[in-house]
N, C-alpha and C positions, 0 to 999 in steps of 0.2 A: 091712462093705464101704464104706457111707458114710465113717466114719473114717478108713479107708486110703483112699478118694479124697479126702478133705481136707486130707490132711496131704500128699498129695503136690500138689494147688492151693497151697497156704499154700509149698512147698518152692521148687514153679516160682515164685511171685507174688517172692521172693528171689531166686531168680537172676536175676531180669529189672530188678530194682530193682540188684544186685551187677553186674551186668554191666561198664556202662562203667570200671567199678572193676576187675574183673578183666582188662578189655583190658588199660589201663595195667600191671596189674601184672606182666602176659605178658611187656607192651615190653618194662618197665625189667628184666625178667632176660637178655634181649638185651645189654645196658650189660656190656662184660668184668669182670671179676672187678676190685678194687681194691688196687691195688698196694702198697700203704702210699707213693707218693712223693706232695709236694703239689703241687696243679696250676699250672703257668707260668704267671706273671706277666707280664703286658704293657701295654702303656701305655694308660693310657686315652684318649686322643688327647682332640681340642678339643670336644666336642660333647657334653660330660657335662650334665646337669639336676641340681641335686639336688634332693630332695622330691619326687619320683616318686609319683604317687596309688598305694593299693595296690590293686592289682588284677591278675587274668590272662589278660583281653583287651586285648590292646593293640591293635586293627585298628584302631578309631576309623574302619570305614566305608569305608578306602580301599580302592583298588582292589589287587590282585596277588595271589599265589599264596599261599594263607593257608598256616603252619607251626606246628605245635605242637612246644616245646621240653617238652621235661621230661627228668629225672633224680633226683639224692639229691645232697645235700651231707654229705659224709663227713667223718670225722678220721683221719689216719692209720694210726688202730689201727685202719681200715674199720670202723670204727661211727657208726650215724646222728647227725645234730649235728641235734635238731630244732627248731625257732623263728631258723631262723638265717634273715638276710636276702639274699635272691636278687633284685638289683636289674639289668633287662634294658634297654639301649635299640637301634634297629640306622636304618638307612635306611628312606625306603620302594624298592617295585621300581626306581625311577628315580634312585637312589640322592640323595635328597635327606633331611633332616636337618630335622625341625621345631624349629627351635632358640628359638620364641616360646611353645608349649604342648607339651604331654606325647602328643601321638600318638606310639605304637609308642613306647612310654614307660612303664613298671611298677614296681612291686615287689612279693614274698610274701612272707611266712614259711613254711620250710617244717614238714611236719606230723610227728607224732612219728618216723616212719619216716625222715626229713630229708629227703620228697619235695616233688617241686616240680614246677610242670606251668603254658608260661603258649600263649597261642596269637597269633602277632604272624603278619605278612608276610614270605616269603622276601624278605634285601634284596639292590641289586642293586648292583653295582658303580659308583664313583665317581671323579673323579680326571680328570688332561688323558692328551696320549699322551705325556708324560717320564715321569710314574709316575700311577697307575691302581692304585686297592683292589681287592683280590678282595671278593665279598662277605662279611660276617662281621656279628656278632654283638657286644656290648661288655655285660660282665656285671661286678657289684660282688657278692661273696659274703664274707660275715662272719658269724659262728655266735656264742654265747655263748661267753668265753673264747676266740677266735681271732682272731689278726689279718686287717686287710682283705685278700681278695684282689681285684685290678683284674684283667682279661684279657679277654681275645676268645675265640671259636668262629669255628670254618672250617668249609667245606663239602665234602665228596669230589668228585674230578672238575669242580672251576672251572678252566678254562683257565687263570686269571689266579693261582692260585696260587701257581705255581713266580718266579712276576716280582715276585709282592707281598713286599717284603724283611721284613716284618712278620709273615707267615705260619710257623705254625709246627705241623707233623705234631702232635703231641703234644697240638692242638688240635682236631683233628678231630672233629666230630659222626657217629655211627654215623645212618644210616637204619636206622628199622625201619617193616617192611612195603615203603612206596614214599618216594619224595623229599618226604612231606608230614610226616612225625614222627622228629624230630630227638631221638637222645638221650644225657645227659653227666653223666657224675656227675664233681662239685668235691670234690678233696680237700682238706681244710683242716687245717694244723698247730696243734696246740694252743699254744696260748702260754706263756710258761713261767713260775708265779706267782713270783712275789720282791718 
């Protein structure tokens, strides 16, 4: 009797250390199935850093509505691309731009599964009243053997989307659970040796 209570102590003491690992891995089967196409390209507009610390907080403190991004970086044969680099930077909520240090500023490697998971500030909208960003996200993803992709993430349901000519559906971040966990998997073409 001892022994079968130990082993089921030792079972539970595992799932409770697995856990936040199993949350995530719940999300990301939320993420639709992967298409084989690869994911749209877009500009990276003016407010790139490079040399981004590596790391997957990006809050640096500030104030607004904290967001966890995660997902996989793919190849289009939907298999994991893992150690690839997932470089994130976005606004903060007042839609301002640290353009002297790396707040809400990042990058990872992602892990053999080609997951990736970082935790920054919903950002907010920026711009005058001729044109006005919806809010978004601005990501650099390149795997081993893939070219760079640049692009943005969009948000469901921002008023400003349909006005922002830069916006683009195909971009959308799925919520899972509530509006606080964003998630995307990048598909990435392999490059073609010669």
């Amino acid at each position: 009797m001892l022994k079968y209570r130990r082993t089921i102590l030792q079972a539970g003491a595992g799932l409770l250390v697995a856990a936040p690992w199993l949350t995530w891995r719940q999300a990301l089967a939320l993420t639709p199935a992967c298409s084989g196409e690869p994911t749209a390209r877009q500009i990276e507009g003016p407010y790139y850093t490079p040399q981004t610390p590596r790391r997957s907080t990006l809050i640096d403190g500030l104030p607004g509505d904290v967001l966890v991004l995660q997902g996989r970086v793919l190849n289009t044969a939907c298999q994991p691309v893992p150690n690839a680099i997932v470089d994130v930077w976005g606004c903060d909520s007042e839609g301002e731009y640290d353009n002297t240090g790396f707040k809400l500023r990042g990058h990872q490697l992602t892990d053999a599964q080609g997951r990736f998971r970082f935790e920054t500030l919903m950002p907010g909208s920026y711009g005058n009243s001729t044109f006005r960003r919806t809010p978004h996200l601005h990501v650099k993803v390149q795997g081993p053997g893939t070219p760079l992709l640049t692009t943005q993430l969009y948000f469901p349901d921002q008023v400003l989307n349909l006005r922002d000519s830069f916006f683009n559906p195909d971009l959308l971040v799925k919520w899972a659970h509530d509006k606080s966990q964003a998630l995307f998997d990048f598909v990435l073409p392999v490059q073609a040796k010669g």
